[in-house]
C-alpha positions, 0 to 999 in steps of 0.5 A: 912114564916119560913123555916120549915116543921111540922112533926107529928107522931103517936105511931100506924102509923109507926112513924119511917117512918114519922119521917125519910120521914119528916127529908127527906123532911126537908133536899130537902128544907134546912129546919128546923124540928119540930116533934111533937108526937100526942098522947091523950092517957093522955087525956082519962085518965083525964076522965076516971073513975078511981081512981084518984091515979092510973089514975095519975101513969098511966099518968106518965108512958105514958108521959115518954113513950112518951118522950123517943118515940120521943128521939128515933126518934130524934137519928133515923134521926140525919144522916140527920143533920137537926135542930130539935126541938120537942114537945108532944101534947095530946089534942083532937081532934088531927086536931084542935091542929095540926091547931093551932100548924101550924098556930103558925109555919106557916110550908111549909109543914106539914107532916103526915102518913096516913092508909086507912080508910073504907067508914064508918070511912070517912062518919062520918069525924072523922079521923084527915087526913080528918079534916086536909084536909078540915081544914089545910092552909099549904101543907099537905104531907100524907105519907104511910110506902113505901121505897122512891127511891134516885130518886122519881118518882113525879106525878102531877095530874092536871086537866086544865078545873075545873070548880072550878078553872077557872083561873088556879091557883090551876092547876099551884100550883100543877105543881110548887110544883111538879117540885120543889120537883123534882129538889130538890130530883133529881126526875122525873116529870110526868104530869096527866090529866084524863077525862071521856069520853062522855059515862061516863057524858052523861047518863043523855043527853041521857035519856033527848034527847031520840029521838035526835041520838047524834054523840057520835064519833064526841063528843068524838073527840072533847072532847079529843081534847079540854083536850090534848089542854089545857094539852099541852099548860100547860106543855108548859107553865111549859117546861115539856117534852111532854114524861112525859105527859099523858092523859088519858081517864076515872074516876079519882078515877079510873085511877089515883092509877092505873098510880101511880102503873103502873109508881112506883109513889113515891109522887102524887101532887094533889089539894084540892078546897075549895066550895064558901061559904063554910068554910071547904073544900068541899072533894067528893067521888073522892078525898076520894076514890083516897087518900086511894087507891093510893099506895104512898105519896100523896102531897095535895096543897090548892086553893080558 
C-alpha cells in the first residue's frame, strides 16, 4: 500500500477546507497528497444542446477555471510541506471515477467534504457520499466545514455485540484507527457504545407473549450488564482508560450526534458493514441518519 491520502474536492463544497483538512491528515500520517478537483461541469457541456462552437469556449473557460481553482489550493496548504501532486476528473458519475482513481492509488484514506442531504436525495442514492460508502475499499474520511482543535477530540463509536461482526474485527478496526489518529494529532480518544434499552426492541415480544407479565427490570439489568462487559473488556483490550468509556442507553441515531456535541467531537470513527451476499454495502435508516446529523468529521472504516 502507498503512503498516500486521496483528497477530493468540489467547487460547492468548501474546497479550501478540504483541501487544507486533507494536507492536515497527510501531514499525521507522513504521507503524500493527491488532490484531486471533482467537476462535471464539462461533461454536461459535452451533451448539451448548444452550438458546438460556444459549447466548446464555454468548456475552454471551466477547464482554466479549474486549473487555477486547484493551483489556488496547492499554494493554500504549501505551509504543511507535504508532496502534492493533483489532478481533474470530469466524468460522471463523480463516485465511480473516485473508485477507480483509489484503486489505482490504493490511498490510506480518501478524504472528501460532505453536506447534509434530505431524506429524499438519500432514498434515491444519488449522492456520490452515499455510492463512495457502499462502494469505496479504502477508509473514508467525510469531512464538514468546522474548525479542528490542535488537540482533536476522537470518538470511536463501537458496538461489541453485532450481529454482523461476531468476530470482532470490524469493532477492533475502528478502535485501531482511532487510536492511531490519536496519537498521531495528539488528540483525545473516547470510547462509545450505545444500546437500546428492552422498551425500544421489545414491543414486538410484548404484543406475541401478551398474557406473559415480562420482568422488564430484571431484563434490563442484565442486558446492561451484558454491554458494559463486553465494552470494558474491549477497552481493556486496547488500555483505553475506563474514563474515556461511555455506555450509554438508547438509539444510536439518536445518542450518538448528541455525545459528538455534548464532548466538542472533532472526528467520529465509525464502521460500515458489508450484508453477505450483497456486493454494495448495506446502509440502513441508522447509519443514514447518524452520518447527517453528526456535527463533525466523520471517519468511515470497512468490515466484511
Amino acid at each position: 500500500m502507498r503512503n498516500t491520502i486521496l483528497a477530493i474536492v468540489e467547487m460547492e463544497r468548501f474546497p479550501l477546507e478540504v483541501a487544507t483538512r486533507a494536507a492536515r491528515i497527510a501531514k499525521f500520517y507522513d504521507a503524500d497528497l493527491k488532490l484531486v478537483l471533482s467537476d462535471p461541469t464539462v461533461s454536461y457541456l459535452r451533451s448539451s444542446f448548444m452550438i458546438s462552437v460556444d459549447s466548446k469556449q464555454i468548456a475552454n473557460t471551466v477547464r482554466q477555471a479549474q486549473e487555477e481553482e486547484i493551483e489556488r489550493l496547492v499554494a493554500a496548504i504549501e505551509d504543511f510541506g507535504v508532496n502534492v501532486s493533483t489532478s481533474i476528473v470530469q466524468e460522471r458519475p463523480a463516485s465511480d471515477a473516485i473508485v477507480a482513481m483509489a484503486l489505482d492509488c490504493e490511498p490510506l484514506l480518501v478524504v472528501k467534504g460532505t453536506v447534509y442531504h434530505s431524506p429524499a436525495e438519500r432514498a434515491t442514492f444519488t449522492f456520490n457520499d452515499w455510492q463512495l460508502i457502499r462502494k469505496l475499499d479504502f477508509p473514508l474520511w467525510l469531512a464538514k466545514p468546522n474548525h479542528w482543535d490542535n488537540s482533536p477530540i476522537i470518538v470511536a463509536a463501537v458496538d461489541p455485540m453485532h450481529p454482523h461482526d461476531k468476530k470482532g474485527e470490524l469493532t477492533q478496526e475502528i478502535v485501531d484507527t482511532a487510536k492511531s489518529l490519536a496519537e498521531k494529532c495528539g488528540g483525545k480518544l473516547l470510547l462509545l457504545h450505545t444500546y437500546e434499552r428492552l422498551e425500544e426492541v421489545s414491543s414486538f415480544a410484548k404484543l406475541e407473549f401478551k398474557p406473559m407479565k415480562v420482568p422488564v427490570r430484571e431484563l434490563e439489568e442484565k442486558m446492561r450488564d451484558e454491554h458494559r462487559h463486553q465494552l470494558d473488556s474491549l477497552a481493556a483490550k486496547n488500555d483505553i482508560d475506563p474514563s474515556a468509556v461511555h455506555l450509554l442507553p438508547g438509539r444510536t441515531r439518536e445518542i450518538l450526534p448528541a455525545f459528538a456535541r455534548s464532548q466538542d467531537a472533532d472526528i467520529v470513527v465509525m464502521g460500515a458493514v458489508a450484508r453477505t451476499g450483497l456486493v454494495l454495502r448495506f446502509i440502513g435508516s441508522t447509519a443514514e441518519h447518524v452520518l447527517d446529523h453528526v456535527p463533525c468529521d466523520i471517519l468511515v472504516v470497512r468490515g466484511g
